[in-house]
Structures are given as structure tokens and as C-alpha cells.
N, CA and C of each residue as an Amber inpcrd file, in Angstrom:
protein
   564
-100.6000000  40.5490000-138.0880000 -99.6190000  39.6170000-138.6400000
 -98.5820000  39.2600000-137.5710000 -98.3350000  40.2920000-136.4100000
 -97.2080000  39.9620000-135.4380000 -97.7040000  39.2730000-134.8350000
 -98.7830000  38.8960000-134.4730000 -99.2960000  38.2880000-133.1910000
 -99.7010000  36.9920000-133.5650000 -99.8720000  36.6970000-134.9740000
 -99.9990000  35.3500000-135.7230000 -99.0670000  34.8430000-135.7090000
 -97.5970000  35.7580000-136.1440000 -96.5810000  34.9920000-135.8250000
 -95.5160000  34.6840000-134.6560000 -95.8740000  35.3440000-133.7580000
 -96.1400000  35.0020000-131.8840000 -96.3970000  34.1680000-131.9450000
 -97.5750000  34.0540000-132.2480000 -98.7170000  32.8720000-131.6100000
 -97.6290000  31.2070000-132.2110000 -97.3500000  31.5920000-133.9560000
 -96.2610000  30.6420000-134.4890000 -94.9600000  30.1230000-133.7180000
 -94.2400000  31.1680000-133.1910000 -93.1340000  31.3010000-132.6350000
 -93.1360000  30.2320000-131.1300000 -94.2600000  30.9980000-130.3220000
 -94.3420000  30.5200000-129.0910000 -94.7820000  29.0380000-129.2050000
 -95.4070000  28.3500000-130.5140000 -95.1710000  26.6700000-130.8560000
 -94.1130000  25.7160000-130.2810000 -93.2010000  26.9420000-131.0330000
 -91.6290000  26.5120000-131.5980000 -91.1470000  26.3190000-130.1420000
 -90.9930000  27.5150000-129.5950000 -90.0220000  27.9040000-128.2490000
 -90.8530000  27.2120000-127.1980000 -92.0630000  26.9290000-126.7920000
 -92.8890000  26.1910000-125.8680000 -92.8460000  24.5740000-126.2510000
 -94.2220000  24.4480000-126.7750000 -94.1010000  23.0600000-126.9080000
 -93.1620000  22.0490000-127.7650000 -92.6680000  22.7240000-128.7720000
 -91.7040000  21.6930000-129.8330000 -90.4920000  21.6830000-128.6790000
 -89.9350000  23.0110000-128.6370000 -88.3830000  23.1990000-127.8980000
 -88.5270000  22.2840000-126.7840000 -89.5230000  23.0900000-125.4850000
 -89.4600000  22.2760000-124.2870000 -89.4520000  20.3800000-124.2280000
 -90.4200000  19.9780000-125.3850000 -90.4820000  18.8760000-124.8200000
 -89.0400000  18.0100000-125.3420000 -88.4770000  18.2220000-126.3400000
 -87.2460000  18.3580000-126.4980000 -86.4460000  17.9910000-125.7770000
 -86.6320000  19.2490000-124.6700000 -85.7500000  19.3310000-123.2820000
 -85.9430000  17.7420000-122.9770000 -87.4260000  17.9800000-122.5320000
 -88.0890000  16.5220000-121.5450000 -87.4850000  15.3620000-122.3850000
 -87.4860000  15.0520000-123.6180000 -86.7360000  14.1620000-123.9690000
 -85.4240000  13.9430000-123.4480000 -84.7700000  14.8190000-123.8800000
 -82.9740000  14.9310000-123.1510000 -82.8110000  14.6960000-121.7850000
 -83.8730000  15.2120000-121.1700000 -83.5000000  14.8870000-119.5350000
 -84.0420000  13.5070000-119.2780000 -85.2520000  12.6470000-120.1640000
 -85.0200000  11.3270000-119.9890000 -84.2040000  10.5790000-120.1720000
 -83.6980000  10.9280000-121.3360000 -82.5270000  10.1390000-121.9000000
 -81.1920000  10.3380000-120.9200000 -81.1520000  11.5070000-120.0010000
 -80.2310000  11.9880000-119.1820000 -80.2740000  11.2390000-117.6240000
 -81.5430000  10.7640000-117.8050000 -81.9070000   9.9830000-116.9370000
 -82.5500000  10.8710000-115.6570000 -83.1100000  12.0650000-115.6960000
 -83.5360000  12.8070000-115.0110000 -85.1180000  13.1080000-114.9320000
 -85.5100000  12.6100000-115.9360000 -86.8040000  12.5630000-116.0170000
 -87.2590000  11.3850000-116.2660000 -88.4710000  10.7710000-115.5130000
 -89.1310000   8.9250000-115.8310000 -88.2850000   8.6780000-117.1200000
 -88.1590000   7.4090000-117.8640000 -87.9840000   6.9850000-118.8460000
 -89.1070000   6.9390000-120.1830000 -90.5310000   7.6040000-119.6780000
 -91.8130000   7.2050000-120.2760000 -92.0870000   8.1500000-121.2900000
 -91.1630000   9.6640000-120.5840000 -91.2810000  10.6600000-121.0010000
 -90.3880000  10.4820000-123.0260000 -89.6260000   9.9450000-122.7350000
 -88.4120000   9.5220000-124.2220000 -88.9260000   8.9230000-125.0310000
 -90.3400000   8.1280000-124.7430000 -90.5500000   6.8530000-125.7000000
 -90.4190000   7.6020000-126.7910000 -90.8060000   7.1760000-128.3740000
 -90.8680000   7.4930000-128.7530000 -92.0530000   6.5970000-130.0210000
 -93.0680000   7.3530000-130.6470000 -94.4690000   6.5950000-130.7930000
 -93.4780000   5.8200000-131.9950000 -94.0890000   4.9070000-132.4690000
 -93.3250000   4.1220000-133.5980000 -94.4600000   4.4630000-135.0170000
 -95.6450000   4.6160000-134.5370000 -96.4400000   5.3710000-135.7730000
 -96.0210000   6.6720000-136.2370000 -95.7710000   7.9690000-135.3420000
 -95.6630000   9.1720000-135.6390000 -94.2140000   8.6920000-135.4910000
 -93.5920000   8.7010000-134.9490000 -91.9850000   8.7680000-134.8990000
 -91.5740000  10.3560000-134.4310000 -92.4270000   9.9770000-133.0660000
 -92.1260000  11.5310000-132.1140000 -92.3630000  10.9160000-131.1370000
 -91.7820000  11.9620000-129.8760000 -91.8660000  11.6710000-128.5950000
 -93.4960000  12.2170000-128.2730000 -94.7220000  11.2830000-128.4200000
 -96.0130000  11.4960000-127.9970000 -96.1000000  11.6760000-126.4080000
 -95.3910000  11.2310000-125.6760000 -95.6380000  11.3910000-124.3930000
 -95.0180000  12.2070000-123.9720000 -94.0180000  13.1850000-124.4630000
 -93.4930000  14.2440000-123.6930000 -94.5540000  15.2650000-124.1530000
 -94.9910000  15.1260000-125.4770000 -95.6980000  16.3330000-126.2870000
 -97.5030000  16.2060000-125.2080000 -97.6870000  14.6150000-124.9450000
 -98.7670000  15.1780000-124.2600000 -98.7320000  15.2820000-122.6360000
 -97.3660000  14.9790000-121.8710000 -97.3870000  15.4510000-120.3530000
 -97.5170000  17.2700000-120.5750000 -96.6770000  17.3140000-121.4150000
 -96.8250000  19.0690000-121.9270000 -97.6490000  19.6310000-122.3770000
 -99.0090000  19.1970000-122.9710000 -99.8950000  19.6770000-123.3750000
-100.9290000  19.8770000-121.6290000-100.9000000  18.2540000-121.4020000
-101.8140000  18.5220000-120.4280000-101.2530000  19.1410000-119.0140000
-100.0640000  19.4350000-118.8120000 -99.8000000  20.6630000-118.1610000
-100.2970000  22.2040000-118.2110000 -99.9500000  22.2180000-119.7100000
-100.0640000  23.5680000-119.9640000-101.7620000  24.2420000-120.1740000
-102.8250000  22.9310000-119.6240000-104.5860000  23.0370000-119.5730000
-104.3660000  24.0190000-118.5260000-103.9260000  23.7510000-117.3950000
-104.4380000  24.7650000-115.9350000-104.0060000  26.3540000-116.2230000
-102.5930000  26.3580000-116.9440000-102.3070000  27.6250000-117.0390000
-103.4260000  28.0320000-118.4300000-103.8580000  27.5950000-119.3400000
-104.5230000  28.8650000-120.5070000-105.5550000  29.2870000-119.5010000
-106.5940000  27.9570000-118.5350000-107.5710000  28.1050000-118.1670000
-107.3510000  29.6740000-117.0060000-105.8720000  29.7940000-116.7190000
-105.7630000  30.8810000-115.4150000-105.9250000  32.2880000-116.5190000
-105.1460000  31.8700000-117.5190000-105.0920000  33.2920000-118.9950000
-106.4550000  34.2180000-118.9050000-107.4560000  32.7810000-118.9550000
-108.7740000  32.9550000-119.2150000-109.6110000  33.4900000-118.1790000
-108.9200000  32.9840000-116.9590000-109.9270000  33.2620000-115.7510000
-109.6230000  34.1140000-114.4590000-108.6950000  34.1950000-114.7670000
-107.5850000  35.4220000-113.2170000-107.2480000  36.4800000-114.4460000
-107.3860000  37.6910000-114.1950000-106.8430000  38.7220000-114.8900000
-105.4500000  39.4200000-114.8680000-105.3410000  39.1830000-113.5560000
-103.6120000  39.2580000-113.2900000-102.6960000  37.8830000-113.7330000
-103.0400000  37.0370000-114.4940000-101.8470000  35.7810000-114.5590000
-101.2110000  36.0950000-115.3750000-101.3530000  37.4540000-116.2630000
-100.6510000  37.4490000-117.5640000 -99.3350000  38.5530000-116.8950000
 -98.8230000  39.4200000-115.9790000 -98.4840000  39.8170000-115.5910000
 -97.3990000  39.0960000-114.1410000 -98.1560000  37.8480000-113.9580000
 -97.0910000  36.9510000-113.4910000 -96.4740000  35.5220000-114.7000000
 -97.1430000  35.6200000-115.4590000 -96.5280000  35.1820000-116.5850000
 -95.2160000  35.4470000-117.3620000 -94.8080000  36.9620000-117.2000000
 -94.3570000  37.4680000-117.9200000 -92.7940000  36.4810000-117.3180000
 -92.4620000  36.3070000-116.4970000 -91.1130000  35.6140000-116.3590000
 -90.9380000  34.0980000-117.2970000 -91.7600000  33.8850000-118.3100000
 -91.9230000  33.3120000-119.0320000 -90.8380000  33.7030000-120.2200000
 -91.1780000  35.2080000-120.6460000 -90.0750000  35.3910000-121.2600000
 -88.8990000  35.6710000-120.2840000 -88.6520000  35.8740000-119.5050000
 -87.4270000  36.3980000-118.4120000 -86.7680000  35.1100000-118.4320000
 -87.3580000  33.8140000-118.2150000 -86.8460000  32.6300000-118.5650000
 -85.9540000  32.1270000-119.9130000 -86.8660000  33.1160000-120.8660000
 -86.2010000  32.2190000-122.0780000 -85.3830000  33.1180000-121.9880000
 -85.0010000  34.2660000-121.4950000 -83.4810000  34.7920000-122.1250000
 -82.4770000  34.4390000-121.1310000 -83.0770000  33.7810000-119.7210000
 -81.4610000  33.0980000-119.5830000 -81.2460000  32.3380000-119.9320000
 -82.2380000  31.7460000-120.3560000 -81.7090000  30.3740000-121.1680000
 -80.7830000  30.4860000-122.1730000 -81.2990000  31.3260000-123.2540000
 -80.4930000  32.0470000-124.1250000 -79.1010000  32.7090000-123.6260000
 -79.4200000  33.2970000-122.5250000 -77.5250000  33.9600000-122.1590000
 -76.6730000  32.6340000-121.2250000 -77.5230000  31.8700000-120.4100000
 -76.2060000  30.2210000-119.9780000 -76.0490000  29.7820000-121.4490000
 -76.9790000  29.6370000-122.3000000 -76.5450000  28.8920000-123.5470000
 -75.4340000  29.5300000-124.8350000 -75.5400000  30.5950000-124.7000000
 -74.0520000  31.8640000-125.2430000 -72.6740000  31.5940000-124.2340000
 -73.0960000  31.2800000-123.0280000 -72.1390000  31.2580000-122.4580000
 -71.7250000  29.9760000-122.4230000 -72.3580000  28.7590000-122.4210000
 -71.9720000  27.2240000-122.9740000 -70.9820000  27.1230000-123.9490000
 -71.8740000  27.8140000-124.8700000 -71.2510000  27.9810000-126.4390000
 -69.9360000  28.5490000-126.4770000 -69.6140000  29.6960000-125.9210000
 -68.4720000  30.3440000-125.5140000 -67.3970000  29.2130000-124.7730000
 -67.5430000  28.8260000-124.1820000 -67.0200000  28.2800000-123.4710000
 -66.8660000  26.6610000-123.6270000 -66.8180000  26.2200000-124.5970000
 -67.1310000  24.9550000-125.3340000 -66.0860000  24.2940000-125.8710000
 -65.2370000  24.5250000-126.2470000 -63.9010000  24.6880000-127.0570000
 -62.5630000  24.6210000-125.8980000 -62.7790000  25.3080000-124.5520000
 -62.0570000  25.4110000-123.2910000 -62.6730000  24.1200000-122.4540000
 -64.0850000  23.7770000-121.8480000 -64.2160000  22.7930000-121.1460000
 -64.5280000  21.6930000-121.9020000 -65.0190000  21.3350000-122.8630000
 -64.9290000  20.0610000-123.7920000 -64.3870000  19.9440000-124.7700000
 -63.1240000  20.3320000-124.8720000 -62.0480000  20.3530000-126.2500000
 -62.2040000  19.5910000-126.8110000 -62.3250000  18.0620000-126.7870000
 -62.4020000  16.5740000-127.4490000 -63.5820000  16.5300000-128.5460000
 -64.9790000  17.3680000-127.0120000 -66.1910000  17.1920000-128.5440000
 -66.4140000  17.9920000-129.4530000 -65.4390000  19.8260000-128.4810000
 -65.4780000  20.4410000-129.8120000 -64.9630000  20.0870000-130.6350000
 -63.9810000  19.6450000-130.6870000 -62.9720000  19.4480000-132.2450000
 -63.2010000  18.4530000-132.6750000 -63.9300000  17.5250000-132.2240000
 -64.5910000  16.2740000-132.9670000 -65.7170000  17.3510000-133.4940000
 -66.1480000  18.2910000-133.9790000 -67.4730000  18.8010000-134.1690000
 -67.1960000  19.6830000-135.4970000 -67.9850000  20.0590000-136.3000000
 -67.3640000  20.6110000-137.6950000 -67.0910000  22.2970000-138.0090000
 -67.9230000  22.7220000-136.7610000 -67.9500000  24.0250000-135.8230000
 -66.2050000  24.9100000-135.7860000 -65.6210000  23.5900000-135.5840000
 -63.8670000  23.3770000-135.1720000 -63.2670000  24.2830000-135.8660000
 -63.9860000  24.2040000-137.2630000 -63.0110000  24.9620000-138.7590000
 -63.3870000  26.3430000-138.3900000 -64.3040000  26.7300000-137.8490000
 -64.3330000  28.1080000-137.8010000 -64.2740000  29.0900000-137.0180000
 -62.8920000  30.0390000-137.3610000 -61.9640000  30.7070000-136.4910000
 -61.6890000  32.5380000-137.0260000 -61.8680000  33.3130000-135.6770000
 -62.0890000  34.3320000-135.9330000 -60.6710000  35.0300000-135.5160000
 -59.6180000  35.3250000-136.0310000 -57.9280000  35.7530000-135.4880000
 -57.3990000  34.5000000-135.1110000 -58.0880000  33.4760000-135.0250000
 -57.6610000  32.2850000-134.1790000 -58.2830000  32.3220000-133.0380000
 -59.2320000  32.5470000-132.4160000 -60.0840000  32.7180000-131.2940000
 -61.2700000  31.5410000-132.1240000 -61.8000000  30.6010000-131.6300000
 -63.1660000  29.7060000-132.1330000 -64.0860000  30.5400000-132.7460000
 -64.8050000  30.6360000-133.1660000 -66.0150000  31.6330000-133.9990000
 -67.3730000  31.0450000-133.2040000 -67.3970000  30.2300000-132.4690000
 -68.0170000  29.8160000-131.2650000 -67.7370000  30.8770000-129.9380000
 -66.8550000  30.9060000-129.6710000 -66.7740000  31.7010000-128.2950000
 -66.6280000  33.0840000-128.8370000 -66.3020000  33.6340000-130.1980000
 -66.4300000  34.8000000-130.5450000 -67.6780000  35.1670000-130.5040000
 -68.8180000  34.3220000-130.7990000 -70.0420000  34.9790000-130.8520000
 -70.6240000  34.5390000-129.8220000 -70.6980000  33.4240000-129.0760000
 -70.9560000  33.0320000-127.3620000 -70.7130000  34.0050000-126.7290000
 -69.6090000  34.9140000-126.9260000 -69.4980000  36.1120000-125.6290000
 -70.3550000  37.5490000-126.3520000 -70.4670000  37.8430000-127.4150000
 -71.2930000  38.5240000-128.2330000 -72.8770000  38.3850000-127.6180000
 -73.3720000  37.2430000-128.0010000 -74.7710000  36.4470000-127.3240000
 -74.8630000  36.8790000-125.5010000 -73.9580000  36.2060000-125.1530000
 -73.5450000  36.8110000-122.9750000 -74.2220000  37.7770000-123.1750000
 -73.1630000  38.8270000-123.7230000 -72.7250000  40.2920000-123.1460000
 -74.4000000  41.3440000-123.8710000 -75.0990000  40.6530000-124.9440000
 -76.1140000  41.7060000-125.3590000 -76.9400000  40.8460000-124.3790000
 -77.5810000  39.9250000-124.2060000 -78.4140000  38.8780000-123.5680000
 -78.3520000  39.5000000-122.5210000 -77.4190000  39.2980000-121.5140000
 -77.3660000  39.8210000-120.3140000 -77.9460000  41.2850000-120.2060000
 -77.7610000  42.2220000-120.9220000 -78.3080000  43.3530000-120.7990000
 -79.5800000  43.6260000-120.7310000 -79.9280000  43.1250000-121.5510000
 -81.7210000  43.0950000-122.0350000 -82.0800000  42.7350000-120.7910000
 -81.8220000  41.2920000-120.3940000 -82.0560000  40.9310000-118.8490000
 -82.0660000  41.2390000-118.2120000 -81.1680000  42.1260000-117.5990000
 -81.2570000  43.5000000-116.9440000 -82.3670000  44.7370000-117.2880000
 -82.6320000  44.8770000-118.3460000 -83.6540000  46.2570000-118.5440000
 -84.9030000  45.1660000-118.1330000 -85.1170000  44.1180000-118.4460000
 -86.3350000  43.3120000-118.1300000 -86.6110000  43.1080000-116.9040000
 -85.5610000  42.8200000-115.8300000 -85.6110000  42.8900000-114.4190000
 -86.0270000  44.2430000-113.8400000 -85.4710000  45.5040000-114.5270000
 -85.5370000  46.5720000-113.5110000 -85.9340000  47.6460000-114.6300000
 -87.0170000  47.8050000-115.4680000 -87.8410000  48.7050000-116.7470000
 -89.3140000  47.8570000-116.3380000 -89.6650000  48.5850000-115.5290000
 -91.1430000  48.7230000-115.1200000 -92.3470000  48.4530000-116.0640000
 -91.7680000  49.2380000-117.2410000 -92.8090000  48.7940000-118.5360000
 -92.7040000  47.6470000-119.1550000 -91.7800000  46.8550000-118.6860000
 -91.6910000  45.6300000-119.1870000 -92.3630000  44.3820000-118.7610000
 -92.4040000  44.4670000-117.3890000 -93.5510000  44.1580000-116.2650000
 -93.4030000  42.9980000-115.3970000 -92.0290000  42.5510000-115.3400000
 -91.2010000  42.2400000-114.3290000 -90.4500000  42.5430000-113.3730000
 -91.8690000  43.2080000-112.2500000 -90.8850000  43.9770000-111.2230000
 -91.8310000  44.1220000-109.9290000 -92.8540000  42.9710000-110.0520000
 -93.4530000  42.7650000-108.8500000 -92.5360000  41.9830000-107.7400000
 -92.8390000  41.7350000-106.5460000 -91.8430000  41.0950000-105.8870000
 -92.5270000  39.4540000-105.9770000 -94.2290000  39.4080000-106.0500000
 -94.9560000  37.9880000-107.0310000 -93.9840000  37.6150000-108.1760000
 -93.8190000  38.4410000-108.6450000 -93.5910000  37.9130000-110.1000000
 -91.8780000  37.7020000-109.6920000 -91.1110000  38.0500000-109.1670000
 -89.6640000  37.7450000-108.8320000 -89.8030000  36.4050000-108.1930000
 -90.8040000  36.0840000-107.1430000 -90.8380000  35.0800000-106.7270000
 -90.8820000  33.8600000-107.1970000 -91.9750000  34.0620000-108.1700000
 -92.2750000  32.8930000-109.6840000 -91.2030000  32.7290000-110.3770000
 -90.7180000  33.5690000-110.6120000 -89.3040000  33.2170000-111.6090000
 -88.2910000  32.7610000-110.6900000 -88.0150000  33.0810000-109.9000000
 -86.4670000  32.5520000-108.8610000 -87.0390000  31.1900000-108.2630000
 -88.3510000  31.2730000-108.2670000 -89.0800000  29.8610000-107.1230000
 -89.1000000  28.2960000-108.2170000 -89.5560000  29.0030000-109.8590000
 -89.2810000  27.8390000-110.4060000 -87.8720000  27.2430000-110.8800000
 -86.6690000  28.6520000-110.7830000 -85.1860000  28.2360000-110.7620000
 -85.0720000  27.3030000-109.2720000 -85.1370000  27.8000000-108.0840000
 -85.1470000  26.6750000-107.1250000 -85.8400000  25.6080000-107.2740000
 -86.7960000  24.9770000-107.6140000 -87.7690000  24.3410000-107.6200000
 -86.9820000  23.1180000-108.5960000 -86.6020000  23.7640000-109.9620000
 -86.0280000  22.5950000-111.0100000 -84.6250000  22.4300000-110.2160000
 -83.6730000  22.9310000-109.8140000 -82.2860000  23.0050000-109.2630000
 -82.7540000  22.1910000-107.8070000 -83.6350000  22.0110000-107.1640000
 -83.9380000  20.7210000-106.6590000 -83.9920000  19.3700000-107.0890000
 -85.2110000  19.7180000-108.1900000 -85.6420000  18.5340000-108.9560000
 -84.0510000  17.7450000-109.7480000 -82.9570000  18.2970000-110.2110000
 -82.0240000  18.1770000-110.5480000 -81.2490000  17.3180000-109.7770000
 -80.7300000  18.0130000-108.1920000 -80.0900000  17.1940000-107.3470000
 -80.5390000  16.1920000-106.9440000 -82.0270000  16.2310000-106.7480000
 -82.7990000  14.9190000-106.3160000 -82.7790000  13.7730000-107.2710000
 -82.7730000  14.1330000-108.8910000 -82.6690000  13.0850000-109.6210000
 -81.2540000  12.3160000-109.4960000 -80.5870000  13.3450000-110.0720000
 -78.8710000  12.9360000-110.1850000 -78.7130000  11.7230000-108.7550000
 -79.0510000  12.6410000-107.6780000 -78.8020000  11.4240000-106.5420000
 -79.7330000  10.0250000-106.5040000 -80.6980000  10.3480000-106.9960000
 -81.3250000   9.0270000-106.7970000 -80.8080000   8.0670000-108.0970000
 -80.4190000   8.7240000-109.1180000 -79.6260000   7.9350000-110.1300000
 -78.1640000   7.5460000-109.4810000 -77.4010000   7.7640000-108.8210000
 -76.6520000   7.7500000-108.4580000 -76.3980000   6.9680000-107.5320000
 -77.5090000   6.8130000-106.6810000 -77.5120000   5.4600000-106.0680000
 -78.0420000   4.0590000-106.2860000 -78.1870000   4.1110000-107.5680000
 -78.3950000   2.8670000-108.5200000 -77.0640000   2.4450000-109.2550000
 -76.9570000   3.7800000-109.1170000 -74.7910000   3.5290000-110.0020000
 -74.9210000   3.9680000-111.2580000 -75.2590000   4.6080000-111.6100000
 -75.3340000   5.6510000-112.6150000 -75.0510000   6.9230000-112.6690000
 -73.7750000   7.4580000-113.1840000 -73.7410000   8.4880000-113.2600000
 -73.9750000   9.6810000-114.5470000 -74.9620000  10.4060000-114.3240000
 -75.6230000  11.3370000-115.2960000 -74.6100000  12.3430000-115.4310000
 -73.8640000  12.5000000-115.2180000 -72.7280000  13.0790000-115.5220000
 -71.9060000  13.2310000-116.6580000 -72.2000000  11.7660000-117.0830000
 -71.3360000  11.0520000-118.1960000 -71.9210000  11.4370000-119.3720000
 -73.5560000  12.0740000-119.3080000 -74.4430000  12.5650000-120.6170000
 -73.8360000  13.5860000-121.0410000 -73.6750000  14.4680000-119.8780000
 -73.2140000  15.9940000-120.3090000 -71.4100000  15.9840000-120.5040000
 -71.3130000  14.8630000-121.2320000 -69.2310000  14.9090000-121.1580000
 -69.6330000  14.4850000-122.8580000 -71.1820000  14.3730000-123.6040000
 -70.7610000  14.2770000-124.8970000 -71.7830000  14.8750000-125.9650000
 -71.7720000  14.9140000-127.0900000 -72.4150000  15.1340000-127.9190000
 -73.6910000  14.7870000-127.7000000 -74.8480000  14.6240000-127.7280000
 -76.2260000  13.9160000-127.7700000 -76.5180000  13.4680000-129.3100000
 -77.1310000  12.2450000-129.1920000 -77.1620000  12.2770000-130.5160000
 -78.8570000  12.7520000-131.7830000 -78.8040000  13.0960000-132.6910000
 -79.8130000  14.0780000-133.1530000 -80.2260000  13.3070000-133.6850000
């Protein structure tokens, strides 16, 4: 039953979540524009859901065919929990660097001593997140602790943190600044 609902989960957090992303960063202007369409039959983003599908062919086929990929895989989850601890720490910190959209936001009303109930539990989220992250980096049985597998995970943080500056600038010299996405709400 756990592994059925794994198998459920990793839907959610892989292909629904990520392409998501790929939407936002088109619309952010960081990714082609082709990636955002959105089908007018289904009324979903079909082309982020299938650049992401047909990405993700080479890796099952490695699942299937290298016996070690599942062991450099594993920064797969190492990934999603920083995601999870910058995004506690966003959250935390939300109310201090975008005051305008927090309190335009309905989030606003809820206050813990008078501290946001946002950054009360944003630093809650940090401070356990971060830990785990830590036993995952350096708990052997967890199985992130090859210096391969450090490489994969830090190589695809460099790799997108390229892809990032390279967009922003090449948007930027059209006269656009992507900057201006992340100063608001997105809309849902």
C-alpha cells in the first residue's frame, strides 16, 4: 500500500508540481514561451506536461538498465527538501521583503503574539527541514554520500543557476525585466 502511494505521491511532486514550475518560468519569461501554452481542449499546459514526460523516457530507461542509477538518483529527494527548506524560508520571510503582497494576501489575518503565523511556521519548516538535510547529506544509510552522487546534486544546482543568469540576461537585453514577476503575486 506504501509504495502505491509513492508511486501516487511522486505524480504529484514530479510531473503535476514540476511542470507547474515550467509554466511559471515561462510566464517568468525564463523558459521558451511554448512551454505556457496552454491546450484550449484540455485546458492544461500540454506542452510542459509533454517536454516532461519525454525527458523523463532516458531516465526510467537508466532505472531499468544501469543498476547503480537508483543510488545516484537519490538526490532527487535531497532536491525536494531544499526546495522545501528555501520555500519555509520564503514563507518566513514574506511579510519583511514583500510587505505590500503580503498584506494584500488573506494569510495577513493570521498572527501568532503578533509575529505573522507565516514566518512562525516558515522558521518551524527552516529549522526541522534543514536538519533532515543534514542527516541525508552525511547518514550513509540514506545513500547520499558518494562524491558521484554530490556531484549530481550540486552540478544540477550549478547547471539551473546558469540557466537562470543566462535567461534573465538575454531577457534583459530585449528590455525586459524578469524581476518584476517575482515583486508579485502570480496569478492561479
Amino acid at each position: 500500500m506504501g509504495y502505491i502511494l509513492n508511486s501516487h505521491q511522486i505524480v504529484h511532486n514530479c510531473y503535476i508540481g514540476m511542470t507547474r514550475v515550467m509554466v511559471a518560468m515561462s510566464l517568468d519569461r525564463l523558459l521558451p514561451e511554448w512551454v505556457s501554452k496552454v491546450d484550449e481542449k484540455r485546458h492544461t499546459p500540454a506542452n510542459a506536461h509533454w517536454a516532461y514526460f519525454l525527458a523523463s523516457i532516458p531516465v526510467i530507461f537508466l532505472y531499468n538498465l544501469h543498476p547503480g542509477w537508483v543510488g545516484l538518483t537519490l538526490g532527487v529527494t535531497f532536491a525536494c527538501g531544499y526546495v522545501f527548506v528555501i520555500t519555509c524560508l520564503a514563507g518566513a520571510l514574506l511579510p519583511y521583503r514583500a510587505k505590500d503582497v503580503y498584506e494584500s494576501s488573506p494569510g495577513a489575518a493570521y498572527k501568532l503574539g503578533g509575529v505573522p503565523l507565516v514566518t512562525v511556521l516558515g522558521v518551524i519548516g527552516f529549522i526541522f527541514g534543514t536538519v533532515m538535510l543534514i542527516m541525508f547529506m552525511f547518514d550513509a544509510r540514506l545513500g547520499l554520500t558518494s562524491t558521484l552522487a554530490y556531484s549530481i546534486v550540486f552540478g544540477v544546482l550549478l547547471v539551473s543557476a546558469v540557466w537562470y543568469f543566462l535567461a534573465k540576461n538575454a531577457q534583459k537585453s530585449r528590455g525586459i525585466n524578469v524581476d518584476y514577476a517575482f515583486k508579485e503575486i502570480p496569478p492561479e
